[in-house]
Backbone bond lengths (Angstrom), bond angles and torsions (degrees), N, CA, C in turn:
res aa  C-N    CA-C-N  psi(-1)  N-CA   C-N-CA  omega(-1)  CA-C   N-CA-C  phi
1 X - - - 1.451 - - 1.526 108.93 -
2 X 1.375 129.84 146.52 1.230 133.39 -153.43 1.604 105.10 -108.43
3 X 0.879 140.35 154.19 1.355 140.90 -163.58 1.331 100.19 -95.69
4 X 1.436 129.00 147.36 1.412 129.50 179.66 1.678 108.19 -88.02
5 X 0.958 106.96 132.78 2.100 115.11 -152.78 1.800 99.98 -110.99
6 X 1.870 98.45 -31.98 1.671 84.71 179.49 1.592 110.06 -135.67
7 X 1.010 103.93 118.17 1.584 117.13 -157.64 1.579 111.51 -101.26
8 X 1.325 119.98 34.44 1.855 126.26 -171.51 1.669 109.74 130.13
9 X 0.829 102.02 170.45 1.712 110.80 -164.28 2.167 103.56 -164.70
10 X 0.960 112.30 156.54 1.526 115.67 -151.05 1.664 100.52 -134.64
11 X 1.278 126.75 72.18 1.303 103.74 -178.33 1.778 131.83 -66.58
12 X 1.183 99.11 161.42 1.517 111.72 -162.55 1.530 117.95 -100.30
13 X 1.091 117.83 78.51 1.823 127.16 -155.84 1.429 102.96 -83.53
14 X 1.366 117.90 89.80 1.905 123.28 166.87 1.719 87.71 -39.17
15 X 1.642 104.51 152.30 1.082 142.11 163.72 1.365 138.80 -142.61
16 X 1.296 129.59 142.55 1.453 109.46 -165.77 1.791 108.03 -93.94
17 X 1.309 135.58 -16.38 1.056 153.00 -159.23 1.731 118.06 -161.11
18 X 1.484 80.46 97.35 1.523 88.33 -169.87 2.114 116.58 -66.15
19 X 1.665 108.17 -35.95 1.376 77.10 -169.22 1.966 106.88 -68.33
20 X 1.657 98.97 -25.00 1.578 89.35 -162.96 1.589 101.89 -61.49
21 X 1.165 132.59 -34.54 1.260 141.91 170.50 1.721 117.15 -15.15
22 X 1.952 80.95 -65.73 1.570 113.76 -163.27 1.790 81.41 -67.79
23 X 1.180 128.93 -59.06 1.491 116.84 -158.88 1.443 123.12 -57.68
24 X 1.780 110.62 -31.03 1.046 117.14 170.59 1.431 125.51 -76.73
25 X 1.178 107.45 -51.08 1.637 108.56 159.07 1.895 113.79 -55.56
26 X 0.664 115.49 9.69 2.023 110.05 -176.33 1.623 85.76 -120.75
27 X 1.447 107.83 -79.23 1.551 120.39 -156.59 1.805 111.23 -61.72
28 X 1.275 136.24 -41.80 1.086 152.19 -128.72 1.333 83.43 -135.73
29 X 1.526 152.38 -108.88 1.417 168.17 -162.29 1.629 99.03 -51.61
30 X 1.167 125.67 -17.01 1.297 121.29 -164.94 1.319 140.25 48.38
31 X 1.309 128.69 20.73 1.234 151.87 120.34 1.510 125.50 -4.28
32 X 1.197 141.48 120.91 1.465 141.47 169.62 1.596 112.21 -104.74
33 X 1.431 132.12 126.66 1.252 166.03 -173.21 2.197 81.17 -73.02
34 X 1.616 79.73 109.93 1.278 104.42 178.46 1.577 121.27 -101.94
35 X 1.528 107.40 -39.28 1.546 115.12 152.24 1.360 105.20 178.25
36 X 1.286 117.46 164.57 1.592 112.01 -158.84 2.064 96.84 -138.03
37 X 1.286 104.44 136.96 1.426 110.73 175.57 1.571 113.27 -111.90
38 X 1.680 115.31 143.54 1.406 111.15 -35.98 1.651 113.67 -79.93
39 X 1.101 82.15 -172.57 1.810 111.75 -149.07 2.243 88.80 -81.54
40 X 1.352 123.93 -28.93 1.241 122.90 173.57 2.037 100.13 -74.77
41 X 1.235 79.39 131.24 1.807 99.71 -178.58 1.539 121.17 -80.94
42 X 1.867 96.01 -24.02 1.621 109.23 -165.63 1.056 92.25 -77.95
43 X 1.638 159.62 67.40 1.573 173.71 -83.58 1.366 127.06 85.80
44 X 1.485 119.68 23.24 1.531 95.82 -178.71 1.298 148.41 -36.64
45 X 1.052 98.37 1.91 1.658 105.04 165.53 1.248 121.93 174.39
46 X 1.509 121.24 127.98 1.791 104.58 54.27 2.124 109.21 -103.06
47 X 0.736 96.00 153.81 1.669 98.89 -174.91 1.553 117.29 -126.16
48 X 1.417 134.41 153.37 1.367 145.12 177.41 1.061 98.37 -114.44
49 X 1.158 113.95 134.01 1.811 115.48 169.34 1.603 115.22 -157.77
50 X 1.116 137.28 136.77 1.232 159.21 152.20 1.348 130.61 -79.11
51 X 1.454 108.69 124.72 1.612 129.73 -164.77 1.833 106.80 -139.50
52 X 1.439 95.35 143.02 1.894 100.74 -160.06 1.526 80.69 -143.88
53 X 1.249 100.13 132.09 1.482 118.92 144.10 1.403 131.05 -138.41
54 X 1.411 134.21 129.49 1.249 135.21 -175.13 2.238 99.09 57.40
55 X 0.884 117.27 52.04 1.282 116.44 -157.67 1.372 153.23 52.29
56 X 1.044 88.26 1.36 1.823 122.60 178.79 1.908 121.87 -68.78
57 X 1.186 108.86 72.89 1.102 96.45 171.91 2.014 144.88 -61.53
58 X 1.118 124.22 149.20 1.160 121.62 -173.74 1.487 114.90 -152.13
59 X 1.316 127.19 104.74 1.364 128.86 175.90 1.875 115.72 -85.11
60 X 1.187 99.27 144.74 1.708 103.78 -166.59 1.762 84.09 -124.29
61 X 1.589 87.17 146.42 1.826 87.71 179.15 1.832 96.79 -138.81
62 X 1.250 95.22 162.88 1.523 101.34 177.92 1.474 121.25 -118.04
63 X 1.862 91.86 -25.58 1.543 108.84 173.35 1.565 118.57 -41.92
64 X 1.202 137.27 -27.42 1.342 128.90 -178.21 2.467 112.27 -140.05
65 X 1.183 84.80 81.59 1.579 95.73 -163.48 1.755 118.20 -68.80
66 X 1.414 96.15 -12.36 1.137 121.61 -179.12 1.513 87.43 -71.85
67 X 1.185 153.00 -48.41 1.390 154.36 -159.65 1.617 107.29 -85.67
68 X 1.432 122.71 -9.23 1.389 128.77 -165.57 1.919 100.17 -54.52
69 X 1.103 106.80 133.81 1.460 88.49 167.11 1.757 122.34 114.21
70 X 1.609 84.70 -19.43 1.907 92.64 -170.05 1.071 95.80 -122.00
71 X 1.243 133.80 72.53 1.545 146.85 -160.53 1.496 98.83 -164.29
72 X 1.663 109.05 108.14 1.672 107.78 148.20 1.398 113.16 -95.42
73 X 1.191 126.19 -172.18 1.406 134.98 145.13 1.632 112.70 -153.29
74 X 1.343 107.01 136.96 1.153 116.56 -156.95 1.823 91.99 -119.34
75 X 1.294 97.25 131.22 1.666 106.04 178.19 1.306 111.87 -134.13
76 X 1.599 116.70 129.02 1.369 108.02 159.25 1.434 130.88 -69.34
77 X 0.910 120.24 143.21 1.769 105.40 178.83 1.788 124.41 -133.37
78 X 0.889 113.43 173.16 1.922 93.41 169.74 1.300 115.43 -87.26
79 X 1.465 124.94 -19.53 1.681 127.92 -175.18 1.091 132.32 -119.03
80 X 1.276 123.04 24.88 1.437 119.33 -137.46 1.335 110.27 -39.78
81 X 1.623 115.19 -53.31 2.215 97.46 165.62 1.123 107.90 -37.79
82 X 1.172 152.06 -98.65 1.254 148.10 -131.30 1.788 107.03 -73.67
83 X 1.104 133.80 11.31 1.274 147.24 178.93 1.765 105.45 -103.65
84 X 1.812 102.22 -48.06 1.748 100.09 176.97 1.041 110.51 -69.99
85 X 1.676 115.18 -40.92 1.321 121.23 -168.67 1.611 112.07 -65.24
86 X 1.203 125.39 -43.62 1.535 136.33 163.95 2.077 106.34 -47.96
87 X 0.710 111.54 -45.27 1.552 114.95 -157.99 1.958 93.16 -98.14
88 X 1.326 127.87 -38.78 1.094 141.12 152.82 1.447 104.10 -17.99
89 X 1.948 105.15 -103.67 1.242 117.49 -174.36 1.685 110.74 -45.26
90 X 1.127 140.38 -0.73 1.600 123.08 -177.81 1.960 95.61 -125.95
91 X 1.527 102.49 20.17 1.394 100.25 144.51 1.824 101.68 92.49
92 X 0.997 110.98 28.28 1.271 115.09 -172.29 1.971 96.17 -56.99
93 X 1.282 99.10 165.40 1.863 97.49 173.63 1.243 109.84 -110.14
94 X 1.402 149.00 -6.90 1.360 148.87 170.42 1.662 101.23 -164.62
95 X 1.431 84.27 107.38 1.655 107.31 159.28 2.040 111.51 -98.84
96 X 1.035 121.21 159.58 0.758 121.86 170.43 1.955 128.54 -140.44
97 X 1.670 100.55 53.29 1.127 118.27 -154.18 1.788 99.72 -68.31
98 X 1.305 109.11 -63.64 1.616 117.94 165.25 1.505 120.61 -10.87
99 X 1.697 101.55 -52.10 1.599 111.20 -152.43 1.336 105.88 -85.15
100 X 1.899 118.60 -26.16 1.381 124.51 164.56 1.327 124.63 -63.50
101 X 1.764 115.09 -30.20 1.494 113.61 168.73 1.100 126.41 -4.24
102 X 1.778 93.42 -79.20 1.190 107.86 -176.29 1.728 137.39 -67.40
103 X 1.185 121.22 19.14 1.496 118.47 -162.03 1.626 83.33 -129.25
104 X 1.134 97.49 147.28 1.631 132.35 -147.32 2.245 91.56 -79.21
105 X 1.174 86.08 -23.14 1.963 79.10 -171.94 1.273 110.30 -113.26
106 X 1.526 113.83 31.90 1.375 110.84 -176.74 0.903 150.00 -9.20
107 X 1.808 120.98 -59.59 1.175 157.02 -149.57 1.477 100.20 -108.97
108 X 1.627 103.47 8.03 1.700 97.44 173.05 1.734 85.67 -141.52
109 X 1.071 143.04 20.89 1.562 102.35 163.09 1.831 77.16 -159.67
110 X 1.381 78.67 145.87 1.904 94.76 164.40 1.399 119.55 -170.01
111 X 1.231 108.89 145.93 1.189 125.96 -141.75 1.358 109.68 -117.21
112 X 1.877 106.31 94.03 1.294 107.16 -167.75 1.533 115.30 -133.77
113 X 1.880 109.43 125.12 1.284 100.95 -137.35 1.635 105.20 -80.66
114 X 1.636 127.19 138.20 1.279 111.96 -171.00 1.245 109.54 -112.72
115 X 1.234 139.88 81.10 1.467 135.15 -149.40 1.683 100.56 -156.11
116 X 1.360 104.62 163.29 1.668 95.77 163.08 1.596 88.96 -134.73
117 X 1.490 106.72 122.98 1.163 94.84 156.46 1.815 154.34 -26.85
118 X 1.569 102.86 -72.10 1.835 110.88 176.88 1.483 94.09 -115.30
């Protein structure tokens, strides 16, 4: 039996504007600011930064903005209501509670888009 070699993977979500990014992913998505590159502010951009929730990693980049926008991320979760409804009320910009209805494992995958468009 072969040993398991890759144990999680972190996708890398282009962005066009890193702090509004960072605010929406922290404040709104509920996400916590894990560490941000670089660390001097007098540059806002372009920036690397890292955000975790419930163990969930997610890197936001600024280096290529032209790409902002073509980024899903797909998470399983235990609630998905209580996950839209949480991310909902603090103003999220695209939920996609409707479109999970329909798929047979509901209550384990939902599909909520984390991106900012421009």
């Amino acid at each position: 039996m072969m040993q398991t070699m890759i144990t999680s993977a972190i996708p890398v979500i282009a962005v066009s504007d890193s702090a509004r990014s960072e605010d929406y992913y922290c404040r709104v998505l509920g996400f916590e600011k894990m560490f941000d590159y670089p660390p001097d502010k007098s540059q806002p951009e372009p920036r690397y930064l890292g955000v975790a929730r419930d163990g969930v990693w997610l890197h936001l980049q600024s280096f290529k903005p032209e790409r902002a926008g073509m980024t899903d991320a797909f998470f399983w979760v235990a609630d998905a209501d209580r996950l839209h409804a949480e991310v909902a009320l603090r103003g999220a910009l695209r939920c996609f509670a409707s479109h999970v209805a329909a798929l047979p494992l509901r209550s384990m995958l939902a599909k909520v888009v984390m991106h900012l468009g421009a």
